[in-house]
KEMARTOR-585837 format. One record per residue (C-alpha): residue number from 1; x, z, y; residue in three letters. Coordinates in pm, 1 decimal, always signed. Layout:
N
site resi = NUM u = X w = Z v = Y resn = ALA
...
! end
This chain:
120
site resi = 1 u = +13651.8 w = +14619.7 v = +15387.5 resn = UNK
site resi = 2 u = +13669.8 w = +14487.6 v = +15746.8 resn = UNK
site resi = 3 u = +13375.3 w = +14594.4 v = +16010.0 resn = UNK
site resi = 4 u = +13293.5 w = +14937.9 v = +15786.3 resn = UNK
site resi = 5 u = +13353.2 w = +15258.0 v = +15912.8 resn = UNK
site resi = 6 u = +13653.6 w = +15392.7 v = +15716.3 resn = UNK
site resi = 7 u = +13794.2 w = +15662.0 v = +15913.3 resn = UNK
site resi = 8 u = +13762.9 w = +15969.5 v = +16129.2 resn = UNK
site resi = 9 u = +13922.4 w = +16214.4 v = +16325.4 resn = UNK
site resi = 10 u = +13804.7 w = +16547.0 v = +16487.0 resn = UNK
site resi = 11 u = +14065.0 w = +16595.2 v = +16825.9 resn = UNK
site resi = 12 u = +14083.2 w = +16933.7 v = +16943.6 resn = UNK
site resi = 13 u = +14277.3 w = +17203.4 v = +17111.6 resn = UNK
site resi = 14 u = +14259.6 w = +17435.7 v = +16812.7 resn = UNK
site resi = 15 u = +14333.7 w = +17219.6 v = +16491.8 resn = UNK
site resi = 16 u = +14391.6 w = +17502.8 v = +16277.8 resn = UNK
site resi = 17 u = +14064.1 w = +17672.5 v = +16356.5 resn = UNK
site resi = 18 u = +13896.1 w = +17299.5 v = +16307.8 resn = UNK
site resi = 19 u = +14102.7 w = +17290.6 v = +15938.5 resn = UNK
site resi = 20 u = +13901.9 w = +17651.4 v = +15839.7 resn = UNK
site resi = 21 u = +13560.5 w = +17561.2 v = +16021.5 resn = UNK
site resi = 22 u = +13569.3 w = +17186.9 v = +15821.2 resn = UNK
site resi = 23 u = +13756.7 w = +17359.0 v = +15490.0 resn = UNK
site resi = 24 u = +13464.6 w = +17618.0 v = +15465.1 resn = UNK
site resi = 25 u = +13172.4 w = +17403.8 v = +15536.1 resn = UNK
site resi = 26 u = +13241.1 w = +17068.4 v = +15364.7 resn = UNK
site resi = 27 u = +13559.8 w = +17191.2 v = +15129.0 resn = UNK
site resi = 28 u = +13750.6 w = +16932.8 v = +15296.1 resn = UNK
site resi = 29 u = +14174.5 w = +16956.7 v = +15203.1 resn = UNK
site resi = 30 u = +14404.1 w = +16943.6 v = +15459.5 resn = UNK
site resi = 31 u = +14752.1 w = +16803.0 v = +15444.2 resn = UNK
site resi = 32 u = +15028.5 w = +16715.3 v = +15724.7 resn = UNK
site resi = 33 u = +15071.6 w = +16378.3 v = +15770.4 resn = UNK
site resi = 34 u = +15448.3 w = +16299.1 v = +15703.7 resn = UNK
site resi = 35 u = +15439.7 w = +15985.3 v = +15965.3 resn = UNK
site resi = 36 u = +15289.5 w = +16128.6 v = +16208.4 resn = UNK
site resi = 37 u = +15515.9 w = +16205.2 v = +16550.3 resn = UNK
site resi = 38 u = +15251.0 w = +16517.6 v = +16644.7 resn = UNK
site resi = 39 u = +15014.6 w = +16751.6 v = +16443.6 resn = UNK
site resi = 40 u = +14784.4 w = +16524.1 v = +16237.8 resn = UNK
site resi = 41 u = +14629.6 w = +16660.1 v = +15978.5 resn = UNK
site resi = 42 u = +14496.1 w = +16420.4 v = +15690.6 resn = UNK
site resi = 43 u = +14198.5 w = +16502.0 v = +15537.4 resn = UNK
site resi = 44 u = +14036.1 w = +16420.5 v = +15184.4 resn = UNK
site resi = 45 u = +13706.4 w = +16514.6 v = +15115.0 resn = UNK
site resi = 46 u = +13588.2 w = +16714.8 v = +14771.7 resn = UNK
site resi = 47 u = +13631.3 w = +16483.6 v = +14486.5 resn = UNK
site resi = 48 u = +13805.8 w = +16181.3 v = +14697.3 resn = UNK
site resi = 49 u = +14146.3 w = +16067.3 v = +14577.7 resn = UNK
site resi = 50 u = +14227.8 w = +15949.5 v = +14901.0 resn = UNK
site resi = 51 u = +14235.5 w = +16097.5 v = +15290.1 resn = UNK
site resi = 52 u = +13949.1 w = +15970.0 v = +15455.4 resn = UNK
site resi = 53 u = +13938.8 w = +16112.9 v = +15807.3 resn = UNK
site resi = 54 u = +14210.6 w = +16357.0 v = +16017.2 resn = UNK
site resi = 55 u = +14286.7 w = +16637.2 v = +16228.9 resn = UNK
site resi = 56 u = +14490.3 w = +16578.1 v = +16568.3 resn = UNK
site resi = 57 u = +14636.6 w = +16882.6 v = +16726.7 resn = UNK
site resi = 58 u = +14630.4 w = +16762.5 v = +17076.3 resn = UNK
site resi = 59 u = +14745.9 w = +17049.6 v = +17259.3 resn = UNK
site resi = 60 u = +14478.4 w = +17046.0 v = +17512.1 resn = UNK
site resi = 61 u = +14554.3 w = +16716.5 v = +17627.7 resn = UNK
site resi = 62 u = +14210.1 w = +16542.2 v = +17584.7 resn = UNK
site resi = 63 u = +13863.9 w = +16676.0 v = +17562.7 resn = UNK
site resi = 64 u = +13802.7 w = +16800.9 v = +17225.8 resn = UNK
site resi = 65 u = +13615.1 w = +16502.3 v = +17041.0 resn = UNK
site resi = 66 u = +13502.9 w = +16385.0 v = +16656.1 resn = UNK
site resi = 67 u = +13477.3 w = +15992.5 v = +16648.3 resn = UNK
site resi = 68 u = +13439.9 w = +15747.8 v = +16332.2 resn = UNK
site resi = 69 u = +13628.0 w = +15428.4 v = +16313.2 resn = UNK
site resi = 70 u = +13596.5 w = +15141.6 v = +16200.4 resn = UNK
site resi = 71 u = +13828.0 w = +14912.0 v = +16028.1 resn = UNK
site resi = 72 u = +13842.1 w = +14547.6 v = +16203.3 resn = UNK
site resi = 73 u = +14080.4 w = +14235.6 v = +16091.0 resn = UNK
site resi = 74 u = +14215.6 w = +14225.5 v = +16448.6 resn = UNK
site resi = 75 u = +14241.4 w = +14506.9 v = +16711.2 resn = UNK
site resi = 76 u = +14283.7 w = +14313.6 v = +16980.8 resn = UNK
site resi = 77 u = +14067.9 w = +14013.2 v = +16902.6 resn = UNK
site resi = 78 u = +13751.6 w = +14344.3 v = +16859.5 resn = UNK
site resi = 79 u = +13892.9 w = +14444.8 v = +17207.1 resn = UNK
site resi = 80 u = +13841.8 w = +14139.9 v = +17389.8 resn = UNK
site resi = 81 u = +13466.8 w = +14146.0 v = +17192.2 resn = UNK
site resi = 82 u = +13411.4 w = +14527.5 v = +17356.4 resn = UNK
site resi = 83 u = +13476.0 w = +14421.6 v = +17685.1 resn = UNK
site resi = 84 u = +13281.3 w = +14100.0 v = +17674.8 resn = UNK
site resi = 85 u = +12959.0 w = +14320.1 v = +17563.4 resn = UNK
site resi = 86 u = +13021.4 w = +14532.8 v = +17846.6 resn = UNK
site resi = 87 u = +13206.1 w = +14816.8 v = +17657.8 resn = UNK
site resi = 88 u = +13564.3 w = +14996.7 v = +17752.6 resn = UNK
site resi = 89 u = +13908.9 w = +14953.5 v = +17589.4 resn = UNK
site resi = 90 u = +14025.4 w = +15339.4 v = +17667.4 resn = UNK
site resi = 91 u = +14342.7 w = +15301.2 v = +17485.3 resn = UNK
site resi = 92 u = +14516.4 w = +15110.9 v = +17209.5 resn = UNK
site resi = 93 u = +14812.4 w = +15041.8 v = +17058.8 resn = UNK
site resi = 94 u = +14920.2 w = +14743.1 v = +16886.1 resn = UNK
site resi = 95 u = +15176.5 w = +14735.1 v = +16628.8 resn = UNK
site resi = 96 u = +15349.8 w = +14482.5 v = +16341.3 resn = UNK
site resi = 97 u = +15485.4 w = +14720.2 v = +16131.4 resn = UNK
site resi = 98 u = +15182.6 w = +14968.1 v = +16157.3 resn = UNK
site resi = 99 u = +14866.0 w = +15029.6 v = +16184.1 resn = UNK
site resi = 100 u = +14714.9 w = +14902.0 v = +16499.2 resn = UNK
site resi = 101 u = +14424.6 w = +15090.9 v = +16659.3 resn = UNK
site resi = 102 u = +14235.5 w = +15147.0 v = +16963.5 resn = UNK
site resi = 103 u = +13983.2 w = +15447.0 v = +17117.1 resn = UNK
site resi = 104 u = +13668.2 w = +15224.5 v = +17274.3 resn = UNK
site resi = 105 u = +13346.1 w = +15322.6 v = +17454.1 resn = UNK
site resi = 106 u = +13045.3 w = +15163.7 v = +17410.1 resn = UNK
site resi = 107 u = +12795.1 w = +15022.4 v = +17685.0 resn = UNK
site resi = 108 u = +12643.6 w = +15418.0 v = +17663.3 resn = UNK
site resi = 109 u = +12953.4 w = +15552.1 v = +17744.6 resn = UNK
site resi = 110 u = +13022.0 w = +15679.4 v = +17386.6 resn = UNK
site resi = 111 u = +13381.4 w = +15693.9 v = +17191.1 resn = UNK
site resi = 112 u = +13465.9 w = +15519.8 v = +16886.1 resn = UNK
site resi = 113 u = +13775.7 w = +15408.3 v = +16736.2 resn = UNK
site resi = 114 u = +13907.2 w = +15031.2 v = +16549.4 resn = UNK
site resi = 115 u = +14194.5 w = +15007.5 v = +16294.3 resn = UNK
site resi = 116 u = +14405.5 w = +14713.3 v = +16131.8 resn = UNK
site resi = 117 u = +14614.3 w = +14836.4 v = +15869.4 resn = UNK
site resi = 118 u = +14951.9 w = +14652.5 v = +15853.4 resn = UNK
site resi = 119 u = +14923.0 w = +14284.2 v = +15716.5 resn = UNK
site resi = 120 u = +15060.2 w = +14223.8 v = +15372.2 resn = UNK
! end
């Protein structure tokens, strides 16, 4: 369902020590993501037939971070929205055959994500 969050991911530096900290706390199951070009880690929570969040082993290259997102129709049309309230677009990527998504900031400065899954 569009404008619901429906995803979220926990970056960090150390995803295997995030998969055992999450794992023992919540019982959360990890599994790699076959798609994925780097270490993403899908997770489903206890009882959930389906992922609903993931890991990204990002080598140190960001701060760590844990964001929700928040599936839109259009990626870009919810970008042009952000900016027009006075929020940041800090990255996206738009794609046809994929999922597009994008990493925003609020008007406080905060990080959040947006995701279209592939029409059709």
């Amino acid at each position: 369902m569009h404008n619901t969050v429906a995803w979220f991911e926990v970056g960090t530096d150390d995803p295997d020590g995030a998969q055992r900290f999450y794992g023992d706390l919540f019982g959360w199951t990890f599994a790699a993501d076959p798609k994925a070009p780097m270490d993403y880690r899908l997770i489903t929570q206890g009882g959930g037939d389906r992922p609903s969040g993931g890991v990204y082993g990002s080598k140190g290259e960001f701060p760590n971070y844990a964001i929700f997102s928040v599936q839109v129709e259009d990626v870009e049309a919810t970008c042009a929205k952000v900016e027009g309230l006075g929020g940041k677009v800090v990255h996206k990527v738009i794609s046809e055959a994929d999922t597009s998504f994008a990493y925003l900031k609020d008007v406080s400065d905060n990080l959040f994500g947006v995701f279209a899954p592939p029409a059709g």
